[in-house]
C-alpha positions as CSV (number, residue, x, y, z in Angstrom):
1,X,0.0,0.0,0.0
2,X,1.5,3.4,-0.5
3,X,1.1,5.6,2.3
4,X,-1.2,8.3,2.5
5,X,-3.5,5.9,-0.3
6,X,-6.2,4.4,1.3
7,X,-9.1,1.7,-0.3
8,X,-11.8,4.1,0.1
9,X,-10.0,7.0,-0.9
10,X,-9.0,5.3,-4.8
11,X,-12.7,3.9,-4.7
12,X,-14.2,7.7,-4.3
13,X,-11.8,8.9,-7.2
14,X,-12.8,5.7,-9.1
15,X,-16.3,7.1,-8.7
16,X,-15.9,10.4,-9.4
17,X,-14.0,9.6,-12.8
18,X,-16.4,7.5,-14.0
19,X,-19.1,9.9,-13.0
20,X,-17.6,12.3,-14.9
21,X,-17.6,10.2,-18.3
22,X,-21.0,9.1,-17.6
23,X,-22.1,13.1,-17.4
24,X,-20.2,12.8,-20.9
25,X,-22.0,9.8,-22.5
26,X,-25.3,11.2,-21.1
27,X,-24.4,14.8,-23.3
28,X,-23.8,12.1,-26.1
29,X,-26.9,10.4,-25.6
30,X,-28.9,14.2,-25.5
31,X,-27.0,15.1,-28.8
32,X,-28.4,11.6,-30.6
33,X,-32.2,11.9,-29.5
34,X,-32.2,15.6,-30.4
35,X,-30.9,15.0,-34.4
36,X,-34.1,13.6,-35.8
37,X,-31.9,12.1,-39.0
38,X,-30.3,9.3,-36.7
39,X,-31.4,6.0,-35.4
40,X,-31.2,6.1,-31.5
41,X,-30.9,2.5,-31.4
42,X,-28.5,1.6,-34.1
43,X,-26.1,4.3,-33.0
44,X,-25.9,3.6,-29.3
45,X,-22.9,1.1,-28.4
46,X,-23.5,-0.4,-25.1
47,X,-20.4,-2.1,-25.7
48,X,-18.3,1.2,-26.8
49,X,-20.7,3.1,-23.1
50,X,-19.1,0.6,-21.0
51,X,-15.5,0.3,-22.0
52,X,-15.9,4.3,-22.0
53,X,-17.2,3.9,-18.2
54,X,-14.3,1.9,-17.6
55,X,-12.1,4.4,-19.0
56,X,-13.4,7.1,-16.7
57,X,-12.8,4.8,-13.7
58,X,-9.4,4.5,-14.6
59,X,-8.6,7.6,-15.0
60,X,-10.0,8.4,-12.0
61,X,-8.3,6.1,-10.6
62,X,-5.1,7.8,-11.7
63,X,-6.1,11.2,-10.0
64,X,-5.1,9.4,-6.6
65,X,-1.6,9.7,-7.7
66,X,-2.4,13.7,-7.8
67,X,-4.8,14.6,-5.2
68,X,-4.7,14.2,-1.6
69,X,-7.1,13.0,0.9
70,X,-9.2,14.5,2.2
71,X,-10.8,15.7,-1.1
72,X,-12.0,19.2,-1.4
73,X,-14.5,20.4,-3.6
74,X,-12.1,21.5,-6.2
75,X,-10.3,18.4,-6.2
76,X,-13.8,16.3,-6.7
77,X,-14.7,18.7,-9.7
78,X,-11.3,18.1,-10.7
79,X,-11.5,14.2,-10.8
80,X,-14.9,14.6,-12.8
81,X,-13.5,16.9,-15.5
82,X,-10.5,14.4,-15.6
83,X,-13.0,11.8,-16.0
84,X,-15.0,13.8,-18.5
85,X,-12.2,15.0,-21.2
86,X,-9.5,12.2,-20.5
87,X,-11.1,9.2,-21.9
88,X,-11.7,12.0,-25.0
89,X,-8.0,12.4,-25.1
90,X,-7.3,8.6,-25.0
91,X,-9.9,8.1,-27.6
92,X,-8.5,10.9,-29.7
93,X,-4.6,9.5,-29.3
94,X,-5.5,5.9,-30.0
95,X,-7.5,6.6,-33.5
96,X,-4.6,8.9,-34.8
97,X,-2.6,6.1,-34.1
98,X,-4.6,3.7,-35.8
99,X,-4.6,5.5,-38.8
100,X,-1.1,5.8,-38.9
101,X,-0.5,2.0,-38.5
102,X,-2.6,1.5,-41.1
């Protein structure tokens, strides 16, 4: 264990990084419904939400190695907007990279 990291302290960030990507998907989701020239249902990927939940809670799960505990407000919004825009930025990096190994 490293010191000053506790269970319940990684399982809050884990929570607040995956709450922030779900905030995300659920902008997504808003944007789909709204345009009337898409197909709800064909274009939702419960496959893609999850692994992108999982993503968030990773992240978040990184922030422990930033923040300290006890979390203050700033450092919770902080964890969500990490949670939010980082699996963005891993999503961006990996298909730039894709294309370039192809």
């Amino acid at each position: 264990m490293i010191e000053g990291i506790s269970i319940s302290f990684l399982l809050w960030c884990v929570l607040f990084g995956a709450a922030g990507q779900f905030l995300h998907s659920l902008i997504g989701l808003y944007k789909l419904c709204v345009d009337e020239t898409r197909d709800t249902k064909a274009n939702f990927d419960l496959k893609r939400f999850l692994i992108s939940l999982l993503m968030g809670a990773s992240i978040g799960g990184l922030c422990v190695l930033i923040f300290a505990d006890p979390l203050s407000k700033t450092d919770i919004m902080g964890i969500i907007s990490a949670g939010y825009v980082g699996v963005d930025f891993v999503e961006g990096f990996m298909t730039k990279k894709s294309q370039s190994i192809q």
